[in-house]
C-alpha distance (Angstrom), angle and dihedral (degrees) to the residues before:
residue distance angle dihedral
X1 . . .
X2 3.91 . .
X3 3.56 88.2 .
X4 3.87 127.1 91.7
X5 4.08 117.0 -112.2
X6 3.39 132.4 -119.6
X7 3.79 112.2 -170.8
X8 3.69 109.4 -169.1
X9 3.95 131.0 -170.8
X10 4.25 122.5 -148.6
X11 3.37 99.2 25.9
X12 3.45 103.3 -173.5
X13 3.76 141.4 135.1
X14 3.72 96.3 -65.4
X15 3.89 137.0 27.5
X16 3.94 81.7 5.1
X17 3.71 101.4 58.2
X18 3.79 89.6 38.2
X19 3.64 94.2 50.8
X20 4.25 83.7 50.2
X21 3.87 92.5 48.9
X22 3.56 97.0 44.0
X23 4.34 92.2 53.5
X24 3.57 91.6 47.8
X25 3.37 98.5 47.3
X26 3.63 82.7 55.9
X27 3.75 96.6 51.8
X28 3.74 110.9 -88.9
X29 3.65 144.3 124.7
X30 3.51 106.7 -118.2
X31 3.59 126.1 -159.2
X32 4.24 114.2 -159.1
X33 3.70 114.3 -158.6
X34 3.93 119.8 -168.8
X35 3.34 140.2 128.6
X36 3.71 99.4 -109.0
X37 3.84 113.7 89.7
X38 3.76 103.9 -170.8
X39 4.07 96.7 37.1
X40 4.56 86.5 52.7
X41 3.83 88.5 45.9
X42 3.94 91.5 50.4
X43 3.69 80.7 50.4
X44 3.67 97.5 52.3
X45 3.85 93.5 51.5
X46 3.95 95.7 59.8
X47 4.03 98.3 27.6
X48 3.72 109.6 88.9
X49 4.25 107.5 -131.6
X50 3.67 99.2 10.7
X51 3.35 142.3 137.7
X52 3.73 132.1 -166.4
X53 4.41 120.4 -136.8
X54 3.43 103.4 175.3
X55 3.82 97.5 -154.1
X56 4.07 142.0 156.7
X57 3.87 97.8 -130.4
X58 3.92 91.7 -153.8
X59 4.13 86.2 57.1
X60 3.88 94.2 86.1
X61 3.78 90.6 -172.7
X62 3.92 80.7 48.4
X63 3.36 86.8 48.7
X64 3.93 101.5 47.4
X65 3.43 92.0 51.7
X66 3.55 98.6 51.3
X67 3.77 91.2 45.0
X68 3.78 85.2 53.8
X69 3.94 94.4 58.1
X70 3.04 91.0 45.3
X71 3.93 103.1 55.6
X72 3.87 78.1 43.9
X73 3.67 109.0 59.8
X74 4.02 102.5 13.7
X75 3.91 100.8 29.6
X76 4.13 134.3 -111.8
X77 3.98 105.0 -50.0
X78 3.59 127.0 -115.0
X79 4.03 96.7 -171.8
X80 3.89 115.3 51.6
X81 3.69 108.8 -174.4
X82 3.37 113.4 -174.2
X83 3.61 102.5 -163.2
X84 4.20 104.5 145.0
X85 3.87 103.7 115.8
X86 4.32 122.7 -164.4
X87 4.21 109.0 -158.6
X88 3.60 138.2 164.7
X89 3.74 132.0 171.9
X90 3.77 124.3 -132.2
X91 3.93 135.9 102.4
X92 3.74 123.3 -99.0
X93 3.79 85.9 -87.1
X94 3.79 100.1 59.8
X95 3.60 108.3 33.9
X96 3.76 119.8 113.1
X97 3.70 93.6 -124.9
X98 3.78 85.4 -136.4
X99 3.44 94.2 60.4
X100 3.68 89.2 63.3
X101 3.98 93.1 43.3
X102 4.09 79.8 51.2
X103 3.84 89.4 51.0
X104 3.94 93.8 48.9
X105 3.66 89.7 50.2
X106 4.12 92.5 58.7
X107 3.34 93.0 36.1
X108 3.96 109.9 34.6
X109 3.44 108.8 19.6
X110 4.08 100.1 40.9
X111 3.57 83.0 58.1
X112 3.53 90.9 49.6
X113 4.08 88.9 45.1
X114 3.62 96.5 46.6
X115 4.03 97.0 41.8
X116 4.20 88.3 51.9
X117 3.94 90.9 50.0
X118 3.71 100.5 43.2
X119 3.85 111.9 31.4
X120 3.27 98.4 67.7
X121 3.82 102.4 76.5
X122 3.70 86.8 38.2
X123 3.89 82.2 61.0
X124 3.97 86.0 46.9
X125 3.66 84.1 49.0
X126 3.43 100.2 44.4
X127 3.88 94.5 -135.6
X128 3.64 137.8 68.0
X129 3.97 141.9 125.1
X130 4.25 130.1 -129.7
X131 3.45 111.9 -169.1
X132 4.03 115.1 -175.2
X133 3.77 111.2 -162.3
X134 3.74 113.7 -147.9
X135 3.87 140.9 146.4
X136 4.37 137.5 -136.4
X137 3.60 90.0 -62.8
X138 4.10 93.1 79.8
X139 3.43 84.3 68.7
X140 4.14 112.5 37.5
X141 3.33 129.0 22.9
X142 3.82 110.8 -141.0
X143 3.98 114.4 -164.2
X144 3.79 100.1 -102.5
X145 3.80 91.6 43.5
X146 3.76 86.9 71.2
X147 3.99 96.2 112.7
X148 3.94 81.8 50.8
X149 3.73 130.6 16.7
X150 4.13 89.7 72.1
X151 4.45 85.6 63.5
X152 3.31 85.5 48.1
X153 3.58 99.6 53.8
X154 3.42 84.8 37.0
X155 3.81 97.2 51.8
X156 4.33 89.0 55.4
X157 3.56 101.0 41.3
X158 3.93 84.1 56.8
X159 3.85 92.2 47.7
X160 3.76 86.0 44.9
X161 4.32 90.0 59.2
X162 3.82 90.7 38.9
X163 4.22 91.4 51.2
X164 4.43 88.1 47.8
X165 3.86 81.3 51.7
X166 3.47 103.6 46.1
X167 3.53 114.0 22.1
X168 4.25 90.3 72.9
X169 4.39 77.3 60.9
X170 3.81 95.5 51.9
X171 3.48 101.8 -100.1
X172 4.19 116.4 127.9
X173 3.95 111.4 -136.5
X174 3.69 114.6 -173.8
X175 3.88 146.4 163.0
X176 3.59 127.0 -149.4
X177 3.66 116.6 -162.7
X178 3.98 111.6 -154.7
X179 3.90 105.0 -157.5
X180 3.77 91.9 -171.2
X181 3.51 151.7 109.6
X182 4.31 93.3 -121.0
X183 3.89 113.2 -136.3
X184 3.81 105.9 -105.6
X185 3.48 133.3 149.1
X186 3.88 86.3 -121.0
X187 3.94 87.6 53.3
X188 3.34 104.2 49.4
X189 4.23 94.1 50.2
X190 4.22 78.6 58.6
X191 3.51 90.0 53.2
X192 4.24 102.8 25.0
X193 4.62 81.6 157.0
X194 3.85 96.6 52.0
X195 3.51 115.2 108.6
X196 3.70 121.6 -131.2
X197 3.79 99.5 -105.3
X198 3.87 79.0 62.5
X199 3.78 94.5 78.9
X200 3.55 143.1 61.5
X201 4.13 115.5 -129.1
X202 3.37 123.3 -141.7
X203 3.46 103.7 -128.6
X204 4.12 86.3 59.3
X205 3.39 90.6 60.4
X206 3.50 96.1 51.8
X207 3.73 98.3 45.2
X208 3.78 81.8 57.3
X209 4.17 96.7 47.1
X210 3.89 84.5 53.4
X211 3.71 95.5 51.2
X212 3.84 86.6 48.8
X213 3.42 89.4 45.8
X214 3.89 94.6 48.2
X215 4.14 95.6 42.6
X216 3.48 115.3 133.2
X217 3.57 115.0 -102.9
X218 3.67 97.2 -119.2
X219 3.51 86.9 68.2
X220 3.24 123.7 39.5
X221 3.88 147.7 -176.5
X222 4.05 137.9 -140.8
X223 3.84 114.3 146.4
X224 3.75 104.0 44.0
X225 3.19 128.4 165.8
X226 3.84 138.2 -163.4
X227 3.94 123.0 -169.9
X228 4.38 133.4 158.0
X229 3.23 111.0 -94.8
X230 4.22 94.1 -108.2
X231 3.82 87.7 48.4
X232 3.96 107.9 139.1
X233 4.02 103.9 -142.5
């Protein structure tokens, strides 16, 4: 419990697992939360100082009690890296309108949930980061992004109020935008021609949310974003 904490959201085979590797490496606990029990524990057993809380972030009781273990066995975090992401694809038209309430709740509210619960002892401490991963639809909303691009925008506008409110108290608030196809194995069946400059890995990304995370104070971030080189934007 010496150790600073990294509590990270979405854990999963990509940005996720990155995102764990790269904190540990740099000497933290880190704390995955997702929803899937065997793939965090798989995790857990090759990541060096982590710990696996499978958790639905939009269950606040869920939620409380994980955040609860956590402070318990790994310590209060200092990084919050809210990294879980709910999409669909559809226009306006075809959506299941609960699929986009479901979408807001992973994306907008768990930031909400997670920002209430754990900035105030980073206020008591005077330090602190909240990183928000998110991607090009925060800032457009393409037609069949409908069911999606509106938590998006959603999910930075609200990291935007909580970074005027907390940055003045020490605490680092910022949102990456990843406007990129990510390297997956699911990814690269979609796109079995693309070349590899055409995707983003996930260890890039990471190395970049830990600089953000690790800027000095005197100048920081918000609106980052992160792109391959041959990216058209």
């Amino acid at each position: 419990m010496t150790k600073q904490v990294a509590l990270i959201t979405g854990v999963g085979p990509g940005t996720g697992a990155a995102l764990a590797r790269r904190f540990s490496k740099g000497g933290y606990g880190v704390a995955m939360l997702a929803r899937n029990r065997e793939r965090l524990s798989a995790l857990q057993a090759e990541i060096a100082n982590s710990r696996a809380y499978p958790c639905d972030v939009t269950d606040e009781a869920q939620l409380d009690a994980t955040i609860a273990a956590v402070r318990a066995e790994l310590g209060a975090p200092s990084v919050v890296i809210h990294n879980a992401v709910g999409g669909a694809f559809g226009n306006f038209l075809e959506i299941d309108p609960q699929v986009l309430n479901r979408n807001f709740q992973v994306n907008a509210m768990a930031l909400l949930y997670l920002a209430r619960r754990l900035a105030p002892a980073m206020i008591e401490a005077g330090k602190g980061v909240i990183v928000a991963s998110g991607n090009t639809s925060a800032l457009r909303g393409k037609a069949n992004f409908a069911g999606f691009a509106p938590t998006k925008a959603a999910q930075r506008v609200l990291a935007e109020a909580i970074a005027r409110e907390l940055g003045p108290k020490g605490i680092h608030v910022a949102y990456v935008v990843i406007d990129a196809v990510i390297d997956l194995a699911w990814t690269r069946k979609m796109r079995p021609d693309a070349p590899d400059d055409y995707f983003i890995k996930p260890a890039a990304i990471a190395d970049e949310i830990w600089h953000v995370a690790h800027q000095d104070r005197s100048a920081w971030s918000f609106n980052v974003e992160v792109r391959p080189f041959g990216e058209t934007w």
